[in-house]
N, C-alpha and C positions, 0 to 999 in steps of 0.2 A: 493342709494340716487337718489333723482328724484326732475326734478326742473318742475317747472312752470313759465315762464316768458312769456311776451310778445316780438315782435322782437323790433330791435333798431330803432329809425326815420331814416330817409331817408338822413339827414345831416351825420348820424353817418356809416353808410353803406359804405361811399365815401370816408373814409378813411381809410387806407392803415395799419394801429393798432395806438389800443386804449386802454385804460382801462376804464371803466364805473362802477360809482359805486350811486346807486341811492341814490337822494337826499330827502327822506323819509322824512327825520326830517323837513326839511325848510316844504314842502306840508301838513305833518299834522298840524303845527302850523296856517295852513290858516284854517283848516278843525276844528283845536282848539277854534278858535280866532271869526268864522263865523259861526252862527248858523244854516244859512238857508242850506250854504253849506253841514253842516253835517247831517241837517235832509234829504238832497235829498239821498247824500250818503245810510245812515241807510236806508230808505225807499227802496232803487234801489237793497243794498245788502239781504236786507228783503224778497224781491218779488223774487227774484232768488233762494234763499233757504226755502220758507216759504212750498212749499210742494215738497220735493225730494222724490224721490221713487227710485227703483229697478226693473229692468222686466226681463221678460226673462228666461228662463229653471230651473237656479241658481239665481233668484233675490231673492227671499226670504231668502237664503245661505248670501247672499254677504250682503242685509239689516241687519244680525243679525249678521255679521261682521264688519259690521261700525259700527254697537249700541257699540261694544268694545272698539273701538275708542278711545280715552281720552286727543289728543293731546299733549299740554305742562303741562298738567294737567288734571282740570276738565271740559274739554270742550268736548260736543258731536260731530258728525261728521257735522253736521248741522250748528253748532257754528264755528269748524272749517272751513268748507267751507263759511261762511258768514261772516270770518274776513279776509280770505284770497282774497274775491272780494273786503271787505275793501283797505284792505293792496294794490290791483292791481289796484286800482283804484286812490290811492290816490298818492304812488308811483312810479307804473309803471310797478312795477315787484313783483311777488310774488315766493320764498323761501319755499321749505319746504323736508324737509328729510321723504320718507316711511321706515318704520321700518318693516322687515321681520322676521318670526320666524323660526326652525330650519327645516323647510318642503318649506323656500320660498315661504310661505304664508304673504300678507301684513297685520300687526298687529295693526300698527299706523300710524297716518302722523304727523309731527311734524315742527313745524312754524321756519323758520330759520330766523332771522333779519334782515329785509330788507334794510337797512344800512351798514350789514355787508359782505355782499358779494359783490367780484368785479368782472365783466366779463372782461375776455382780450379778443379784438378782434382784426383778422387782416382779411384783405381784405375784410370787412364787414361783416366776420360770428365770431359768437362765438364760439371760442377756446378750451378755459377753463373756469370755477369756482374758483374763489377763495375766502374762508372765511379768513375775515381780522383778525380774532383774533388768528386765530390757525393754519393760513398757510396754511389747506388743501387744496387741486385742486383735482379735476376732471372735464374730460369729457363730454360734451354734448351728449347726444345719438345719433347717424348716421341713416336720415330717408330717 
């Protein structure tokens, strides 16, 4: 599993543990409710995905590894990473599980609900992960 978040504010750092669990639902009903809001969104997540590419030795390998892609469905990699700038943007943090095949090759990425996951933090790093429906934790990766 592999997460994508951004770090926590500077209020939230300064304390000693916490749990943190984003408040998705309140910010997208702004993002619901305000049109202009949402067209800037659309437009900013647009421009950042609207031409992705691959370079490099294996780019054309790793491009026709992402066209596999399928997300939580039918979404391309494209779509995936343009809901996930969504999701980060409007949010805070963006969720999402890589799926590996049986060579630890990455096959998928799959969007985990930005509502449903809680960070425990203490002394202002993150700890753990925790999905709120199923109990699981892990690890943040050590950089």
């Amino acid at each position: 599993m592999a997460l994508i978040a951004r770090p926590l504010a500077a209020s939230q750092q300064n304390m000693d543990e916490s749990d943190y669990v984003s408040q998705f639902d309140k910010w997208a009903g702004f993002v619901d409710t305000i049109p202009i809001l949402r067209s800037i969104l659309n437009a900013n997540a647009d421009a950042v995905t609207a031409s992705w590419r691959t370079s490099g030795k294996n780019g054309r390998t790793m491009a026709e590894n992402l066209d596999e892609f399928d997300g939580n469905g039918k979404e391309s990699f494209k779509l995936i990473m343009n809901n996930a700038i969504k999701v980060a943007k409007i949010g805070g943090e963006y969720y999402a599980e890589i799926i590996f095949d049986d060579d630890e090759m990455p096959v998928n990425l799959v969007t985990l609900p930005p509502d449903g996951i809680k960070q425990v933090v203490k002394k202002g790093r993150i700890r753990k992960y925790e999905e709120l429906k199923t109990g699981t934790t892990w690890r943040p990766p050590r950089g």
